[in-house]
mmCIF file of the N, C-alpha and C atoms, coordinates in Angstrom:
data_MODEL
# 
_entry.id   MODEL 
# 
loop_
_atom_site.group_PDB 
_atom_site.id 
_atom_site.type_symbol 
_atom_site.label_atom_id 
_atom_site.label_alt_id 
_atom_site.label_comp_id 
_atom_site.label_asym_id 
_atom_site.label_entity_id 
_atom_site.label_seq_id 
_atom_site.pdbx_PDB_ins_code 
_atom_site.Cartn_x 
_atom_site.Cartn_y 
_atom_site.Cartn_z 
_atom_site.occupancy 
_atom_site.B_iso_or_equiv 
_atom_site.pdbx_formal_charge 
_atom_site.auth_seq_id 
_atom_site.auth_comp_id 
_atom_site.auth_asym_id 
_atom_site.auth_atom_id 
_atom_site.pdbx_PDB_model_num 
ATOM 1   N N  . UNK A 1 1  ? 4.615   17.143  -13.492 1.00 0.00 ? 1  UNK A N  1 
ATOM 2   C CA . UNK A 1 1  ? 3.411   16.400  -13.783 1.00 0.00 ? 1  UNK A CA 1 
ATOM 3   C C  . UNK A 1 1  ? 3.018   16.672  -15.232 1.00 0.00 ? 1  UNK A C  1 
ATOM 4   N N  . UNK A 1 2  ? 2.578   15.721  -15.854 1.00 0.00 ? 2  UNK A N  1 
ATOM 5   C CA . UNK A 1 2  ? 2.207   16.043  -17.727 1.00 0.00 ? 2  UNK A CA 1 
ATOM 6   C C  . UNK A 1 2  ? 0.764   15.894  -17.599 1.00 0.00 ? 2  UNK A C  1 
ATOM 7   N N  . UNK A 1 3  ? 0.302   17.229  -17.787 1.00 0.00 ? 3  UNK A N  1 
ATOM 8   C CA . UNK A 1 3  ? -0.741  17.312  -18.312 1.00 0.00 ? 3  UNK A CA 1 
ATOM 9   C C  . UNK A 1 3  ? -1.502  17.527  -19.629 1.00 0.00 ? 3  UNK A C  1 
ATOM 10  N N  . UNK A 1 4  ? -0.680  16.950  -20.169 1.00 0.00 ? 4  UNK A N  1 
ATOM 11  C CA . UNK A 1 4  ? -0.860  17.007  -21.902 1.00 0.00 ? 4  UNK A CA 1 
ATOM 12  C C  . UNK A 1 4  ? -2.104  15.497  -22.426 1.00 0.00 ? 4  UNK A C  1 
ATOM 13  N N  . UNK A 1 5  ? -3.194  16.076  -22.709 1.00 0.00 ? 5  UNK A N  1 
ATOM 14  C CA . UNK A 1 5  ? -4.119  15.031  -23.487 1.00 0.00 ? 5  UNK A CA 1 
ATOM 15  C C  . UNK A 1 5  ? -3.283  13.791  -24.132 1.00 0.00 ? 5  UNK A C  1 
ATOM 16  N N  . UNK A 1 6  ? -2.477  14.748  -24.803 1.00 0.00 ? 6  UNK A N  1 
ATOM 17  C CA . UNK A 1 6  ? -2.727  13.115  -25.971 1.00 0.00 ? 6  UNK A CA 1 
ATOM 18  C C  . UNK A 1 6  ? -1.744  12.217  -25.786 1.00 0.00 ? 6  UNK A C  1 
ATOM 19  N N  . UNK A 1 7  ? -1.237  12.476  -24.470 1.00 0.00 ? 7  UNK A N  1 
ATOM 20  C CA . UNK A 1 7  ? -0.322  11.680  -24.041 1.00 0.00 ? 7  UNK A CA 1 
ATOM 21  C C  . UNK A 1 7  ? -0.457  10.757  -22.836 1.00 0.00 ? 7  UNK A C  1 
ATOM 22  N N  . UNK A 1 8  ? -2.022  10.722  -22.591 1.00 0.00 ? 8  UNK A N  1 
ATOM 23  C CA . UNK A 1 8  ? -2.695  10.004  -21.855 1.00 0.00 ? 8  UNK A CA 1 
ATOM 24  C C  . UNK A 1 8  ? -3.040  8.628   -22.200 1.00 0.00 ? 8  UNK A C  1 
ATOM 25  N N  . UNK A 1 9  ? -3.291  7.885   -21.681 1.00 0.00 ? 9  UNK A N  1 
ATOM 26  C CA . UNK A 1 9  ? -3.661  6.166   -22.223 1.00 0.00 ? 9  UNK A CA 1 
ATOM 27  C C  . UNK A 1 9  ? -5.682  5.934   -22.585 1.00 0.00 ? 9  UNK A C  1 
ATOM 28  N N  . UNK A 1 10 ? -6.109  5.113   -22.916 1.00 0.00 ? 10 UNK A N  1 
ATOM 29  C CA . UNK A 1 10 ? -7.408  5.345   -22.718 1.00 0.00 ? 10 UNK A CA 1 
ATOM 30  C C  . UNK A 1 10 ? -8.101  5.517   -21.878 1.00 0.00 ? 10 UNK A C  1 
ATOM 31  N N  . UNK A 1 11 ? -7.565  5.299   -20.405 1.00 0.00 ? 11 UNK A N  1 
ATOM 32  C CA . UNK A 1 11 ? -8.386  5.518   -19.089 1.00 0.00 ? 11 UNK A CA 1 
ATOM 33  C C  . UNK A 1 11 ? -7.782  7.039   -19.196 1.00 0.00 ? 11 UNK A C  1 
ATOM 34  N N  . UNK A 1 12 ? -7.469  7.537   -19.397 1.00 0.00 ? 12 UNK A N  1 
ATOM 35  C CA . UNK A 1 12 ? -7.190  8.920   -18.762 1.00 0.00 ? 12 UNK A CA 1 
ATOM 36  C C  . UNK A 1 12 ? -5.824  9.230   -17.937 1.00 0.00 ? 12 UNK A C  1 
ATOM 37  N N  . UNK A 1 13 ? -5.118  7.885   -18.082 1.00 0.00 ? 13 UNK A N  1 
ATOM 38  C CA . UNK A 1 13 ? -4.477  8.243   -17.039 1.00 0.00 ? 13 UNK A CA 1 
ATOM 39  C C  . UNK A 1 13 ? -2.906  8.799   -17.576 1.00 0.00 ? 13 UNK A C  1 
ATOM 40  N N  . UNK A 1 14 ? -2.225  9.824   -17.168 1.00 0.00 ? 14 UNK A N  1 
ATOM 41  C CA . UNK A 1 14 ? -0.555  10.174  -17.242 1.00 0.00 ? 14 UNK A CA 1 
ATOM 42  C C  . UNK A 1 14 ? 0.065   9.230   -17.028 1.00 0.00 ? 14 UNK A C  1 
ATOM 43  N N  . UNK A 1 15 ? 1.315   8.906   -17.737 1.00 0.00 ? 15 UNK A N  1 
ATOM 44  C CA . UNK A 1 15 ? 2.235   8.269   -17.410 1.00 0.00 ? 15 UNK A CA 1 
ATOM 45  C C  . UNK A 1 15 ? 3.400   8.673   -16.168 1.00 0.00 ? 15 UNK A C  1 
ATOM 46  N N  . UNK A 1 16 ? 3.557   7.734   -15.669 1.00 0.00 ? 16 UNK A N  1 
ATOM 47  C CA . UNK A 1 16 ? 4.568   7.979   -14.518 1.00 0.00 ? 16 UNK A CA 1 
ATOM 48  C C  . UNK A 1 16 ? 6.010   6.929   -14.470 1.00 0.00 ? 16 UNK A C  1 
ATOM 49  N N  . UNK A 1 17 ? 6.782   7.920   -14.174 1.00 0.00 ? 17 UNK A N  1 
ATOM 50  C CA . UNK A 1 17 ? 7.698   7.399   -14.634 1.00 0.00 ? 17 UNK A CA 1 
ATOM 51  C C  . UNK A 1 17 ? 8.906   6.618   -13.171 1.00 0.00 ? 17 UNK A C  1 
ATOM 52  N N  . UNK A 1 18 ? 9.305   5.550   -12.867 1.00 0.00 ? 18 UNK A N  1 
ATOM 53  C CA . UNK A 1 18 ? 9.587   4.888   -11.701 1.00 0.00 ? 18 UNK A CA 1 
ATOM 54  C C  . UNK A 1 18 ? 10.765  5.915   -11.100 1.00 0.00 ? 18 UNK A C  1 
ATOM 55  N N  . UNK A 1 19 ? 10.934  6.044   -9.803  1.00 0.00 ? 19 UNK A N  1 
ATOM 56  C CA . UNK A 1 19 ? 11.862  6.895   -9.308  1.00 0.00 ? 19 UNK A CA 1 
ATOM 57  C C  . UNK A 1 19 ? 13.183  6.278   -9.626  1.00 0.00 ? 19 UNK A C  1 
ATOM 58  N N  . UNK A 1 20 ? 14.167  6.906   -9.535  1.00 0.00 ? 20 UNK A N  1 
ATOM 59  C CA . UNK A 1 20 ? 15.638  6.967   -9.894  1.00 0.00 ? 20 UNK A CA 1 
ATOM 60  C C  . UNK A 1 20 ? 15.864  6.016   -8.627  1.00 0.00 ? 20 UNK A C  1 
ATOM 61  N N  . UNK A 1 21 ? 16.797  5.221   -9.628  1.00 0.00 ? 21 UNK A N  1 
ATOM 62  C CA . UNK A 1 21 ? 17.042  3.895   -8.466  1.00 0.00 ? 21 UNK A CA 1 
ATOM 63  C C  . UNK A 1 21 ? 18.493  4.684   -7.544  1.00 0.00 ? 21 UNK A C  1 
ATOM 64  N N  . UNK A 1 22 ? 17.471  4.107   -6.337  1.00 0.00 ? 22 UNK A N  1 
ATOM 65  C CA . UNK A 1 22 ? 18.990  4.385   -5.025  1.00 0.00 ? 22 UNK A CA 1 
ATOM 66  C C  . UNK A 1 22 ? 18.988  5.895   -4.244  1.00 0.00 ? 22 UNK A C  1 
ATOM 67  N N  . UNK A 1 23 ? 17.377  6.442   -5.158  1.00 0.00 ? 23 UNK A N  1 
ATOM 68  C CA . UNK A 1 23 ? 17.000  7.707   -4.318  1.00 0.00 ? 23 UNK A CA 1 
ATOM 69  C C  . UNK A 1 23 ? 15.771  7.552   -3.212  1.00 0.00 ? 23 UNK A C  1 
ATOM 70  N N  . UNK A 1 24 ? 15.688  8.582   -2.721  1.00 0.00 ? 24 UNK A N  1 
ATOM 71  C CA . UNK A 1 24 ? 14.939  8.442   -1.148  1.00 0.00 ? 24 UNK A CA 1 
ATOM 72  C C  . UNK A 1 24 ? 13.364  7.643   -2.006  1.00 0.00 ? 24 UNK A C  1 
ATOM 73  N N  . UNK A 1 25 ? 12.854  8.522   -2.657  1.00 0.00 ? 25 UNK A N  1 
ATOM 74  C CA . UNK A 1 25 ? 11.418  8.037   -2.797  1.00 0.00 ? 25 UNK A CA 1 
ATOM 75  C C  . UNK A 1 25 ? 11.922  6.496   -3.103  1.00 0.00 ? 25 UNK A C  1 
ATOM 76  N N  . UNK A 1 26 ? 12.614  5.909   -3.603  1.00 0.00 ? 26 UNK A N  1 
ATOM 77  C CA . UNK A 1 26 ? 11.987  4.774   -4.057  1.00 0.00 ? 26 UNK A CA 1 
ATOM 78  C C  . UNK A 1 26 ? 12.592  3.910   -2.475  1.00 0.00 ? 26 UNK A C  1 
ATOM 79  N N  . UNK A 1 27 ? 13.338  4.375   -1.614  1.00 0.00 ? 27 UNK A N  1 
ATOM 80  C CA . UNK A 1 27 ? 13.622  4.224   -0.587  1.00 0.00 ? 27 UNK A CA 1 
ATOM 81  C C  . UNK A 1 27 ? 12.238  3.456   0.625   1.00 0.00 ? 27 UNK A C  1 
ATOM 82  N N  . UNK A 1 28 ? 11.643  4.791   0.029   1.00 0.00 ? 28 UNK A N  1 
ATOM 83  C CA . UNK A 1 28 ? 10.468  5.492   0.934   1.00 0.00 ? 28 UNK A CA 1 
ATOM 84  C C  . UNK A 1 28 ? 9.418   4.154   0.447   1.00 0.00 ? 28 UNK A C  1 
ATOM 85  N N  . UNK A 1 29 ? 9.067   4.170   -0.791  1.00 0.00 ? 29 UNK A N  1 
ATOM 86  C CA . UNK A 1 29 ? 8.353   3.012   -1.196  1.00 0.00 ? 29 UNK A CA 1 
ATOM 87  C C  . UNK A 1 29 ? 8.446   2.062   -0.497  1.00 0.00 ? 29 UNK A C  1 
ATOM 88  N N  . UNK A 1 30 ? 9.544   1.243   -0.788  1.00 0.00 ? 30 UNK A N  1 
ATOM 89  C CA . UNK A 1 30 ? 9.988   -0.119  -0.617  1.00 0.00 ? 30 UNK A CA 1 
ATOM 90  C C  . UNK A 1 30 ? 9.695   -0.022  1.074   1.00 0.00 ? 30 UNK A C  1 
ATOM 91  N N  . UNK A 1 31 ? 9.956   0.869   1.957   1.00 0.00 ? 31 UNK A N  1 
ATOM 92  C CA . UNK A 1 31 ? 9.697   0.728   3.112   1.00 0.00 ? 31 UNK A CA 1 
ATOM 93  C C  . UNK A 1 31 ? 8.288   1.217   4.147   1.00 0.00 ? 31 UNK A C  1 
ATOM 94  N N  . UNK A 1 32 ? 7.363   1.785   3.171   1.00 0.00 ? 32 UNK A N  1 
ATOM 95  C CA . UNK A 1 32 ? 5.852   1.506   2.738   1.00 0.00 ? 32 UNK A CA 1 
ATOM 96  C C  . UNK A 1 32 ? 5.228   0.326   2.565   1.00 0.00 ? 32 UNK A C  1 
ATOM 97  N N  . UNK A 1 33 ? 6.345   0.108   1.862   1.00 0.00 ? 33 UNK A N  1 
ATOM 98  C CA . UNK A 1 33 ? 5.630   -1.264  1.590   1.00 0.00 ? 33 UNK A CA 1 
ATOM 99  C C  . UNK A 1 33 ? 5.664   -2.851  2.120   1.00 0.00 ? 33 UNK A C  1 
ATOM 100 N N  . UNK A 1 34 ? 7.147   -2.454  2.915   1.00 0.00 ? 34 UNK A N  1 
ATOM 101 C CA . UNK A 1 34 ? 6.742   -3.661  3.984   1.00 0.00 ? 34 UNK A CA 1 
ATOM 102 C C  . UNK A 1 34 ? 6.168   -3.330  5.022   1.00 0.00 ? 34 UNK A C  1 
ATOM 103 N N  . UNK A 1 35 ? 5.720   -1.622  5.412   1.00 0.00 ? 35 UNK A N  1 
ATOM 104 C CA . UNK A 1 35 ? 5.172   -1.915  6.647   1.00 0.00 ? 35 UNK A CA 1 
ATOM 105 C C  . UNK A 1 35 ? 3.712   -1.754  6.488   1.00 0.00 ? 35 UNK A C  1 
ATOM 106 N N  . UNK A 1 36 ? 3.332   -1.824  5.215   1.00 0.00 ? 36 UNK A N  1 
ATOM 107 C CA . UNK A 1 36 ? 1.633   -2.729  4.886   1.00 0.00 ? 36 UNK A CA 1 
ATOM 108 C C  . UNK A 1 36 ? 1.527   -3.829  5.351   1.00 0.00 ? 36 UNK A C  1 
ATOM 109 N N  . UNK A 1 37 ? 2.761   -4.305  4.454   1.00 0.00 ? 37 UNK A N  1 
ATOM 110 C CA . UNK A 1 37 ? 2.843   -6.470  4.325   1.00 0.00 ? 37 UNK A CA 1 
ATOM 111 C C  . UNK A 1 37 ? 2.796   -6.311  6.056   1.00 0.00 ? 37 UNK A C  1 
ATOM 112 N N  . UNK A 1 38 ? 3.948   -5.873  6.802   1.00 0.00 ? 38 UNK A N  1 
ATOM 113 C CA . UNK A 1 38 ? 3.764   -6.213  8.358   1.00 0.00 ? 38 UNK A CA 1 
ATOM 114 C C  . UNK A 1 38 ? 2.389   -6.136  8.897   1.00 0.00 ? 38 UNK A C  1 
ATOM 115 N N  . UNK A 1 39 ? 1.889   -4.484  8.820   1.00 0.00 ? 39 UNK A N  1 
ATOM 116 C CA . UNK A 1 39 ? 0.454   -4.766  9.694   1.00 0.00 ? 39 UNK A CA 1 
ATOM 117 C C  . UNK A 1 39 ? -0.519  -5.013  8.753   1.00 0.00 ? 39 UNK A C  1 
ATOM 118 N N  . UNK A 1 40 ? -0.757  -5.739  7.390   1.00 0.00 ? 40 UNK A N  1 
ATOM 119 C CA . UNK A 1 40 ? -1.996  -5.622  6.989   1.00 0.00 ? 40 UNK A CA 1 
ATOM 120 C C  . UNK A 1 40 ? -2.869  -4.919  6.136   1.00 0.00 ? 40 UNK A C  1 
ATOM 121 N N  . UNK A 1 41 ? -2.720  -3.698  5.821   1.00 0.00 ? 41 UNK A N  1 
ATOM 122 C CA . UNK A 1 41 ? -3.567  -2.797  5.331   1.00 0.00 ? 41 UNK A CA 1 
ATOM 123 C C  . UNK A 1 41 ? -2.788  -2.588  3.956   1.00 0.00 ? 41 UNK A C  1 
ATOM 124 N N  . UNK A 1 42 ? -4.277  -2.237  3.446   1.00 0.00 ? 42 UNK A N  1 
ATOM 125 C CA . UNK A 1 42 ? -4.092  -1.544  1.832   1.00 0.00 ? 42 UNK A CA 1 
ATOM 126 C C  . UNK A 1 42 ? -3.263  -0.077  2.124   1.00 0.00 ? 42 UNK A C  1 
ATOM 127 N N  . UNK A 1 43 ? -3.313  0.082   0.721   1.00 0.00 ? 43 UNK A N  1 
ATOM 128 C CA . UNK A 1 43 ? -2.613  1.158   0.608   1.00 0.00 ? 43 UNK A CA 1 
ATOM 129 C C  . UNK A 1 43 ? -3.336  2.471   0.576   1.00 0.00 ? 43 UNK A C  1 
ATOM 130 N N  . UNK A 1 44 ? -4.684  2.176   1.036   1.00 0.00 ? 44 UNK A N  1 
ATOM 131 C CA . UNK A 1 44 ? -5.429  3.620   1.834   1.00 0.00 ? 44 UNK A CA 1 
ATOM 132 C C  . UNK A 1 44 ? -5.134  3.797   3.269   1.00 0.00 ? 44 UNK A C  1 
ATOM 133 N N  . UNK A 1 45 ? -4.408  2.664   3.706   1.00 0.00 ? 45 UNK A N  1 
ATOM 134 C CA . UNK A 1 45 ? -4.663  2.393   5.088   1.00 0.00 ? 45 UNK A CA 1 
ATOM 135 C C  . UNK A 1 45 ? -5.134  1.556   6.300   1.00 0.00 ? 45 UNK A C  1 
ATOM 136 N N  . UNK A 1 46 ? -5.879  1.053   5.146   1.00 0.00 ? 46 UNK A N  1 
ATOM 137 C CA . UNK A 1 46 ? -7.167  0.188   6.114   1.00 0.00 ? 46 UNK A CA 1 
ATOM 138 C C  . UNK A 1 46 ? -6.893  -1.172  6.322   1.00 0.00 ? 46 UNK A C  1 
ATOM 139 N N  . UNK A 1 47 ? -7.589  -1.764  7.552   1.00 0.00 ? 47 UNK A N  1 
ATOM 140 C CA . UNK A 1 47 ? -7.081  -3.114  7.690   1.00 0.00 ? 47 UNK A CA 1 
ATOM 141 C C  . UNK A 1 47 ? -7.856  -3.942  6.940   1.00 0.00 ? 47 UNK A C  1 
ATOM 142 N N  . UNK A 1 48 ? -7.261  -5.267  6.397   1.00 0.00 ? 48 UNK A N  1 
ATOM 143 C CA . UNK A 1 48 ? -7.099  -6.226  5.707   1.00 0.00 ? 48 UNK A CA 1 
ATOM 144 C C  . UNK A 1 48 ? -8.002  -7.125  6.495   1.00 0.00 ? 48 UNK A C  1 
ATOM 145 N N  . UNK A 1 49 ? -8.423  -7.069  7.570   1.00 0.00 ? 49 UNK A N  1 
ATOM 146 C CA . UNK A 1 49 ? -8.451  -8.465  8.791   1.00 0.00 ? 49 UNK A CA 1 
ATOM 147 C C  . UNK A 1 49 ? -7.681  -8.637  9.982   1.00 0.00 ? 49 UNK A C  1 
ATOM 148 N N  . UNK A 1 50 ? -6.715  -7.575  10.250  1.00 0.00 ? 50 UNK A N  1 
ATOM 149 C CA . UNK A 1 50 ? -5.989  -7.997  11.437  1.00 0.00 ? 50 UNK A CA 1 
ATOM 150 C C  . UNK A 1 50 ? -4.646  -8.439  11.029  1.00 0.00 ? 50 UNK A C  1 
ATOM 151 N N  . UNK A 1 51 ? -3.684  -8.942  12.225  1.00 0.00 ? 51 UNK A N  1 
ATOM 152 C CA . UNK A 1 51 ? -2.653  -9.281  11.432  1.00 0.00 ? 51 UNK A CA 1 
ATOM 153 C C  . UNK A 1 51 ? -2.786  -10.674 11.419  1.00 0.00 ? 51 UNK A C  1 
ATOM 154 N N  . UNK A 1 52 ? -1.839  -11.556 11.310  1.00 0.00 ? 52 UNK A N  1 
ATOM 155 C CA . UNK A 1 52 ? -1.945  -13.359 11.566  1.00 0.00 ? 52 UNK A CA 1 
ATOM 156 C C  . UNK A 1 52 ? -1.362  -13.265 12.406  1.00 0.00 ? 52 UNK A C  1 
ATOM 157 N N  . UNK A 1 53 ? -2.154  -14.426 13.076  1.00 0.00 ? 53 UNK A N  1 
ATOM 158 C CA . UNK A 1 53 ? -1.650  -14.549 14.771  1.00 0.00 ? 53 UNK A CA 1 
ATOM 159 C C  . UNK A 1 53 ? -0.770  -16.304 14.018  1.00 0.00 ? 53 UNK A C  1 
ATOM 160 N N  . UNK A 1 54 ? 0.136   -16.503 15.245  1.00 0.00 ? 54 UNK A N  1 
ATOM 161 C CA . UNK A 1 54 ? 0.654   -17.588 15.255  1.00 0.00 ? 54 UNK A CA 1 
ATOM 162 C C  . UNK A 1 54 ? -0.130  -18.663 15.584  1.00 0.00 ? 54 UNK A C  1 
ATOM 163 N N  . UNK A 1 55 ? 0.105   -19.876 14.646  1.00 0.00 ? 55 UNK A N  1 
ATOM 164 C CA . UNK A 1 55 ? -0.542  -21.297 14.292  1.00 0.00 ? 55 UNK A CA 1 
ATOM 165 C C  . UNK A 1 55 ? -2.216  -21.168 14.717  1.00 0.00 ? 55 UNK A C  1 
ATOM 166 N N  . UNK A 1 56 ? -2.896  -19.919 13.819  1.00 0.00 ? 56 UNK A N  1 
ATOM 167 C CA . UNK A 1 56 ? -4.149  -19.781 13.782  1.00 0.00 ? 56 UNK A CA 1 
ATOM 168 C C  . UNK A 1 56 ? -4.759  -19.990 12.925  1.00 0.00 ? 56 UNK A C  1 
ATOM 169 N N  . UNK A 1 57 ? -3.985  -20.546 11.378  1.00 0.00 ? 57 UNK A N  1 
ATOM 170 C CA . UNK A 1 57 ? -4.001  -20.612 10.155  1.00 0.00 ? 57 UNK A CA 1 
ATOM 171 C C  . UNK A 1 57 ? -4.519  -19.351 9.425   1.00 0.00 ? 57 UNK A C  1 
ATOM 172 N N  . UNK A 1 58 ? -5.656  -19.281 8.690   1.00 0.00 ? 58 UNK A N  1 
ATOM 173 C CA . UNK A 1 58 ? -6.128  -18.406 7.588   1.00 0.00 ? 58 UNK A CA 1 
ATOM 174 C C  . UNK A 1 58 ? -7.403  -17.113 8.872   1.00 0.00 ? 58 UNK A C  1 
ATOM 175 N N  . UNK A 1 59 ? -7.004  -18.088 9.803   1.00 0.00 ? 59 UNK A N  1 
ATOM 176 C CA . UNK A 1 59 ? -7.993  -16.640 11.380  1.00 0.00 ? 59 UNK A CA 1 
ATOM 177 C C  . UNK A 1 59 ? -7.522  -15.951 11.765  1.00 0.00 ? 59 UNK A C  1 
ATOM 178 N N  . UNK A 1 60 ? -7.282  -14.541 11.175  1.00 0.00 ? 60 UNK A N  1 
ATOM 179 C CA . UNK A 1 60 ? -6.676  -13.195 11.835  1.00 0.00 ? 60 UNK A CA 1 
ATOM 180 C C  . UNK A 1 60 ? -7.341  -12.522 12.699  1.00 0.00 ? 60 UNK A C  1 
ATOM 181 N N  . UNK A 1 61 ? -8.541  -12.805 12.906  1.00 0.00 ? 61 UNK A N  1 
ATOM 182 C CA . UNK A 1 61 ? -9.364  -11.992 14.078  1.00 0.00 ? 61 UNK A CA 1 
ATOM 183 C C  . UNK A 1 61 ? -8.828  -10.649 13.881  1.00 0.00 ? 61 UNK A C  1 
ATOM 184 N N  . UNK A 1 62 ? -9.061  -10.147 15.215  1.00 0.00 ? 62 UNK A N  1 
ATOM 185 C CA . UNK A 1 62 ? -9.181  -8.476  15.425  1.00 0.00 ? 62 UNK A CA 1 
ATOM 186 C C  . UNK A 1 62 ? -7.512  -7.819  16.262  1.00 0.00 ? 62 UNK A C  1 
ATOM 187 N N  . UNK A 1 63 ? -6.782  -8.556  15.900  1.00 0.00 ? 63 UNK A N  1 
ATOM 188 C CA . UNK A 1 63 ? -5.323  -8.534  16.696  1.00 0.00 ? 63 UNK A CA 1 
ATOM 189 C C  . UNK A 1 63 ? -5.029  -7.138  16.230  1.00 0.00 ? 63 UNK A C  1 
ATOM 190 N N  . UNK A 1 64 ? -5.060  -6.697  15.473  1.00 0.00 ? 64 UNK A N  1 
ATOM 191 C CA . UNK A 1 64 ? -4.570  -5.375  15.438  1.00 0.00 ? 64 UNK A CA 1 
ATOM 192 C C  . UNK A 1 64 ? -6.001  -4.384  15.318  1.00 0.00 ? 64 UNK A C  1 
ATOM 193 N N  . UNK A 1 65 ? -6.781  -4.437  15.311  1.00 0.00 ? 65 UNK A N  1 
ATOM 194 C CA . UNK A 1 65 ? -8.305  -3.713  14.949  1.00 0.00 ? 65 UNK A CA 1 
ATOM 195 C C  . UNK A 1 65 ? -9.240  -4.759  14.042  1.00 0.00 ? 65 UNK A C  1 
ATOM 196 N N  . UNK A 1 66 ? -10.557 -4.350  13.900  1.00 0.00 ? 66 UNK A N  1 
ATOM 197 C CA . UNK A 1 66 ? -11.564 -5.262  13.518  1.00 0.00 ? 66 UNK A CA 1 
ATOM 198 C C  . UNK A 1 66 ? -11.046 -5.140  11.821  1.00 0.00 ? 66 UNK A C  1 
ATOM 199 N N  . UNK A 1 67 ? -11.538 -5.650  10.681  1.00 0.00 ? 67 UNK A N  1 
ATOM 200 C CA . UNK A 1 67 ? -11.395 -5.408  9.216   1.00 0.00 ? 67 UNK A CA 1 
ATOM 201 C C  . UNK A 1 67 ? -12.088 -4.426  8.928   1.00 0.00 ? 67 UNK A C  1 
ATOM 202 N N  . UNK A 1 68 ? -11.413 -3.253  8.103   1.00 0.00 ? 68 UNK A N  1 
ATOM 203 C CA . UNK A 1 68 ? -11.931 -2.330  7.533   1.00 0.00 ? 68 UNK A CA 1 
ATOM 204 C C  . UNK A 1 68 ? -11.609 -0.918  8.443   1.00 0.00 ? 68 UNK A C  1 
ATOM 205 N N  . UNK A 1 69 ? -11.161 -0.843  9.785   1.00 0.00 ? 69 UNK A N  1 
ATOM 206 C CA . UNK A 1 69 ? -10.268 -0.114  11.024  1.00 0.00 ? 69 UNK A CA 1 
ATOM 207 C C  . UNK A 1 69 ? -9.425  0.754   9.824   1.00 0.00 ? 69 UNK A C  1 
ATOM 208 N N  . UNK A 1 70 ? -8.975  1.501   9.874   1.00 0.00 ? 70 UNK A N  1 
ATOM 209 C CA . UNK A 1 70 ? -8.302  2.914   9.838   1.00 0.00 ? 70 UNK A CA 1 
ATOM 210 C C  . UNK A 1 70 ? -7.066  2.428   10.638  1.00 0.00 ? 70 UNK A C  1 
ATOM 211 N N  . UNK A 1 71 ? -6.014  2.380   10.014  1.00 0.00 ? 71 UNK A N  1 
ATOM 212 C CA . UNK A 1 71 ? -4.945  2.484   10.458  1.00 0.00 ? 71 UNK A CA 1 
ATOM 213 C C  . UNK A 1 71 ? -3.712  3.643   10.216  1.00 0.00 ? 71 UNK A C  1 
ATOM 214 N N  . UNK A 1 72 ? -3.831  4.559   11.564  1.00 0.00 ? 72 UNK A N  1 
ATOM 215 C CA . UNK A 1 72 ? -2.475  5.513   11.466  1.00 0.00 ? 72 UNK A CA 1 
ATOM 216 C C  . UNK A 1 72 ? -1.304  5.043   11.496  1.00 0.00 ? 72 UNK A C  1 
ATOM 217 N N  . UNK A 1 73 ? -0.650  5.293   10.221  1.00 0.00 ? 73 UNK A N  1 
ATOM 218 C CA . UNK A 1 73 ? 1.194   4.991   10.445  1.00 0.00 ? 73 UNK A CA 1 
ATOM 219 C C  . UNK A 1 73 ? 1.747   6.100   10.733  1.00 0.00 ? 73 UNK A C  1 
# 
């Protein structure tokens, strides 16, 4: 981790650098990250709205929990 000032951006923030392609973390990502897109939720966790139900259009209701639900993966 670099904790060196002046190598920070104006928010404050460290640079990070993308994992080595074809190793676990970026593995791990990519499969994080469709199983958001599947059920819904940000990347704290939380639901989005539910998932989409079939030919309900833009109405996800509460199919997987109400919006804003805590979701354990």
């Amino acid at each position: 981790m670099n904790n060196r000032r002046d190598t920070r951006d104006v928010r404050g923030v460290s640079p990070r650098r993308a994992p080595a392609r074809g190793s676990y973390a970026e593995q791990r990502i990519a499969q994080l990250k469709a199983e958001r897109a599947k059920y819904n939720v940000n990347d704290l966790g939380y639901y989005n709205g539910g998932v989409p139900r079939p030919r309900r259009g833009s109405i996800r209701g509460d199919a997987m929990g109400p919006a804003g639900d805590f979701h354990s993966p």
